[in-house]
N, C-alpha and C positions, 0 to 999 in steps of 0.2 A: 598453606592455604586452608581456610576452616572450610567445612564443605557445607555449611550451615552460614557462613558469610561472603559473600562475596562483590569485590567489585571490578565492574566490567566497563568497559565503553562500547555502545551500542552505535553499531552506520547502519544509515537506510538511504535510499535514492529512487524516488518513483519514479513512475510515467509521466505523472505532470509535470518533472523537468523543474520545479522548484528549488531545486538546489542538493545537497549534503547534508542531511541532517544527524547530527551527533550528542550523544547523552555520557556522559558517566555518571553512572548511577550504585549504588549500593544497594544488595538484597543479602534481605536476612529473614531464617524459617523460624517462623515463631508461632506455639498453639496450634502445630499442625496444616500452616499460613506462611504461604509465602509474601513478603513484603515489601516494598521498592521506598527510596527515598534519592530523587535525580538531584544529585549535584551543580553539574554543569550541562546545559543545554545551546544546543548553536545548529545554527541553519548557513552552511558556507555554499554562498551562490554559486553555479557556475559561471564558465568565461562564455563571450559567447561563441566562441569555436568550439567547445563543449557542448554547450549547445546545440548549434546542427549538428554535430556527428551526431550527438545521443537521438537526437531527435528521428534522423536517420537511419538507424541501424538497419531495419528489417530490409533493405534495398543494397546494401553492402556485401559484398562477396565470401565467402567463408575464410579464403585467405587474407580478406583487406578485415574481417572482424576479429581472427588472432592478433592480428597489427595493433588495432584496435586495443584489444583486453591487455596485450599488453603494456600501452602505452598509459590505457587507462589504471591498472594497480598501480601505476608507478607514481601515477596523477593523487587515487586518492588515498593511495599510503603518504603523501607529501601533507596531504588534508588532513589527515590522523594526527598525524607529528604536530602538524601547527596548533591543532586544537589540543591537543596533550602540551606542549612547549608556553601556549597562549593563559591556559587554566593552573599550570604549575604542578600537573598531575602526577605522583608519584608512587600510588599504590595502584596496579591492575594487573589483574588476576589475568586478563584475556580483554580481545578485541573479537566481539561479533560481529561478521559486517554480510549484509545485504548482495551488497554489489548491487549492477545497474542488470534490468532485465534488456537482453537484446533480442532475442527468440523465445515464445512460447507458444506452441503449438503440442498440446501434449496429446492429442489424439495420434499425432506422429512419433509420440515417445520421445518429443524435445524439449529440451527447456536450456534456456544459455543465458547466465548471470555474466557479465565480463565485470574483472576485481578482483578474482578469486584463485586467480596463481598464485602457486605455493609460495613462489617468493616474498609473498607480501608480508609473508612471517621476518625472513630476514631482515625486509624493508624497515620493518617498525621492529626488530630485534623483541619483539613477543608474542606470544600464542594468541595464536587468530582461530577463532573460529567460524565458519563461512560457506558457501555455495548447501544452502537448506533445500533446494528444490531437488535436486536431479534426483536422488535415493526416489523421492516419492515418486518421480516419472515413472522412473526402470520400475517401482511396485507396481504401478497400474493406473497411479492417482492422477490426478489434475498438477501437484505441484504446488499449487494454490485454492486457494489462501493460506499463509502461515500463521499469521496474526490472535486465529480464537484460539490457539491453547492459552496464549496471554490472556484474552477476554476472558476465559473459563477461568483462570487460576489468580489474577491480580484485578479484575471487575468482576466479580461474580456477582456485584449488588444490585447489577442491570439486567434485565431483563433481555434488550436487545444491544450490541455494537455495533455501531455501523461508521465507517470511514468514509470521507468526502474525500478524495484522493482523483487522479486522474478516473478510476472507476469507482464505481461507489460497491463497498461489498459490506454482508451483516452477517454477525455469529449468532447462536441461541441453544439454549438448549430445547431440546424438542424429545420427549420422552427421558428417557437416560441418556442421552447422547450428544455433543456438541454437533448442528448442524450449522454450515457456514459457506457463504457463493458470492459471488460477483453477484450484484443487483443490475446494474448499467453503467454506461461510461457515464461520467461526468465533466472534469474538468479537462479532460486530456481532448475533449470536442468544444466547448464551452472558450478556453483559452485559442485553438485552432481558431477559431472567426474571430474572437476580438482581437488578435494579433493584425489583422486587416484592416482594422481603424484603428492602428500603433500604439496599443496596450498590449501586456504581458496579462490582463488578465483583466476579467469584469470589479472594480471593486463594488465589494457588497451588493452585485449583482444590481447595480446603476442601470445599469443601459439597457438591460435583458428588460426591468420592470417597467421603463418605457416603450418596448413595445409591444406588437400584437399577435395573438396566437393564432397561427396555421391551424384548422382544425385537419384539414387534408394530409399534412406531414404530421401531424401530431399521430392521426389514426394510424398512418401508416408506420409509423417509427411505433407504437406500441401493440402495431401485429408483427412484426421482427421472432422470427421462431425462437430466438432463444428465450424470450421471456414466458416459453408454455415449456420449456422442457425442463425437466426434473433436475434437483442437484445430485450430486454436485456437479457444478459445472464453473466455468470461469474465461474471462475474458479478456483482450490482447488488441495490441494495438493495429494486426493486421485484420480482427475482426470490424475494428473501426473502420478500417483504408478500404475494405469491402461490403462492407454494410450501411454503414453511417454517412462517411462524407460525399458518397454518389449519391444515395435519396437525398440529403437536403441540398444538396449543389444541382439539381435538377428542378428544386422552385424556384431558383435565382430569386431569393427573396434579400430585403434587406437585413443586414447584420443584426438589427436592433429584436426582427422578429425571429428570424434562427434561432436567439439569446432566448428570448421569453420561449419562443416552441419549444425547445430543448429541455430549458429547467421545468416545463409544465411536463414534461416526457418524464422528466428523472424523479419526479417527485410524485409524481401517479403510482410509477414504478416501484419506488422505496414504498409508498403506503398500502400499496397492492401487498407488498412482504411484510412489514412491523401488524398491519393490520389498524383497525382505530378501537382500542383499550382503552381506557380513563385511568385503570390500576397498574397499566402496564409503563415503563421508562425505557426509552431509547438515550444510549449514552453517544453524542454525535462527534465527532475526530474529524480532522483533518484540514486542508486548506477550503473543502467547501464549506465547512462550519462557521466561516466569514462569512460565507455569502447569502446576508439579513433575506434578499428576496427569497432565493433558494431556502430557506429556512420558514420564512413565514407561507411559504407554498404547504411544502411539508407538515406543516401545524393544520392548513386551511383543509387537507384529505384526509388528517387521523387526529384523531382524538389522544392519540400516545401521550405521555408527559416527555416534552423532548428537551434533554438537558445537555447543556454545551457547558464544558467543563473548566479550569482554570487554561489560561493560555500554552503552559507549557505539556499539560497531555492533549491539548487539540492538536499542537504540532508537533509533539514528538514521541506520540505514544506507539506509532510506528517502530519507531528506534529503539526506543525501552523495548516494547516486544524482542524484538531482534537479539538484544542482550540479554535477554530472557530465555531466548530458541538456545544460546551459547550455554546458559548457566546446566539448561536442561541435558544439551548434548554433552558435556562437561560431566554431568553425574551419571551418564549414560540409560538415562532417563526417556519417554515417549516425548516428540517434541512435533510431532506431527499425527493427527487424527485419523482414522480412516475412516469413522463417517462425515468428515469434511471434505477429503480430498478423494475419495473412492479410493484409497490405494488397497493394498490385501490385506494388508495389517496396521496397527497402528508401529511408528519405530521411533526411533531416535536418529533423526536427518542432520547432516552436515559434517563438513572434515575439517579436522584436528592439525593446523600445521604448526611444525615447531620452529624457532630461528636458527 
């Protein structure tokens, strides 16, 4: 293995429940430059029994969630294999993977990836590396985000990162320092209501643009204390099940304006953080980076240059990151921040299993 090449297969699996998303990619340090070039890319859906559990987790018992994790590595080492079997992939170094987040509440020193037993090394008979959070918990951090060392060392030509993901979150530097948080939920509430009128999801934010903004939920969803507290901080899907879906299920409003109140919340929010620059570029990721209205919101509060990138790092720059957090903890390298995550230190997060 050249320690200067490598190639890895990167798994990621959000909050917004969109599916597995997988990369094999190749990285090579060149000019003192780390460099990526993604091979193969694939987004494998899940079933919909996958589905609700995941969707579920945080209501599930701590013995029915070991049940759980282990039924799930079993699941998505089968989803490795197919996509390693599918592409004819022959050379890897290692598998990074994500896992699925089931618990984070790191004010209580928790965080619970399910994925991430050791077996999963046997499963796929090669070196996994995987569960990036907990180290940072036990230090002190948030956990999350993991994603700006990537931003810092494979975008550093943007000024701002920012992912449209179940939550929307942004890195930056700010002094000498990568600074990076949770901005707000996004699709993981967004996709919640339009499931109610039997879509998996707004396309191109259709529905939300016909209708009408709440100014009374609006104010009230952007006086929400976490948007005045300092980072880093970051957010979960239990902070939505108590904060979010009670305020807006108490206007009994129709779906159409939730959709428009919401994206006019999230994009307040995001400009409230990029700021409005002219010289400045926000580089946009993820599945909200489809959603034209949500987009053209965001242009209408900042003046940023906001640029939406080739298809396959909108959805899968997640995952490249992630084979990235592996290549790092591989060289026994920092791979997690401490002024991003508030941990004590900056370290090199995640564990090494072998087959």
């Amino acid at each position: 293995m050249d320690a200067l090449k490598l190639n890895l297969i990167g798994v990621m699996s959000g909050t917004s429940l969109d599916g597995i998303d997988l990369v094999y990619v190749k990285f090579y340090y060149r000019k003192q430059v780390w460099h990526f070039e993604i091979i193969h890319a694939e987004t494998v859906a899940y079933t919909n029994e996958w589905h609700q559990t995941l969707g579920d987790l945080v209501l599930y018992s701590k013995d029915e969630l070991s049940q759980i994790d282990k039924d799930y590595t079993i699941y998505l080492a089968k989803v490795i294999k197919n996509f390693i079997q599918k592409n004819n992939i022959k050379n890897i170094d290692a598998i990074c993977s994500h896992g699925h987040t089931a618990l984070h509440q790191p004010h209580k020193k928790l965080t619970y990836q399910i994925g991430n037993l050791p077996n999963i090394a046997s499963l796929l008979n090669t070196k996994v590396v995987c569960d990036f959070r907990e180290q940072d918990v036990e230090f002190g951090g948030q956990g999350a985000p993991l994603v700006p060392i990537g931003d810092k060392l494979l975008f550093s030509e943007y000024d701002y990162c920012i992912n449209l993901g179940g939550f929307a979150n942004v890195s930056f530097e700010h002094g000498n320092q990568r600074i990076a948080f949770d901005i707000c939920p996004v699709n993981i509430v967004l996709n919640h209501y339009v499931k109610q009128l039997g879509f998996n999801y707004d396309d191109e934010g259709k529905i939300a643009s016909k209708g009408t903004v709440n100014n009374l939920l609006l104010k009230q969803l952007n006086a929400l204390d976490f948007y005045s507290e300092t980072p880093p901080k970051s957010l979960g899907l239990e902070w939505v099940n108590t904060h979010i879906f009670p305020l807006i299920d108490s206007f009994n409003l129709e779906i159409k304006d939730v959709l428009q109140t919401f994206v006019e919340h999230a994009a307040i929010q995001i400009s409230n953080v990029i700021g409005s620059d002219i010289q400045k570029t926000a580089l946009i990721t993820g599945g909200g980076a489809y959603n034209k209205y949500l987009i053209k919101r965001v242009k209408h509060h900042s003046e940023n240059k906001i640029e939406i990138p080739i298809k396959t790092i909108v959805e899968f720059k997640e995952a490249l990151v992630f084979a990235f957090l592996g290549l790092l903890k591989l060289r026994g390298e920092n791979n997690c921040l401490q002024s991003v995550t508030g941990a004590k230190k900056n370290h090199s997060s995640g564990k090494i299993y072998l087959p």
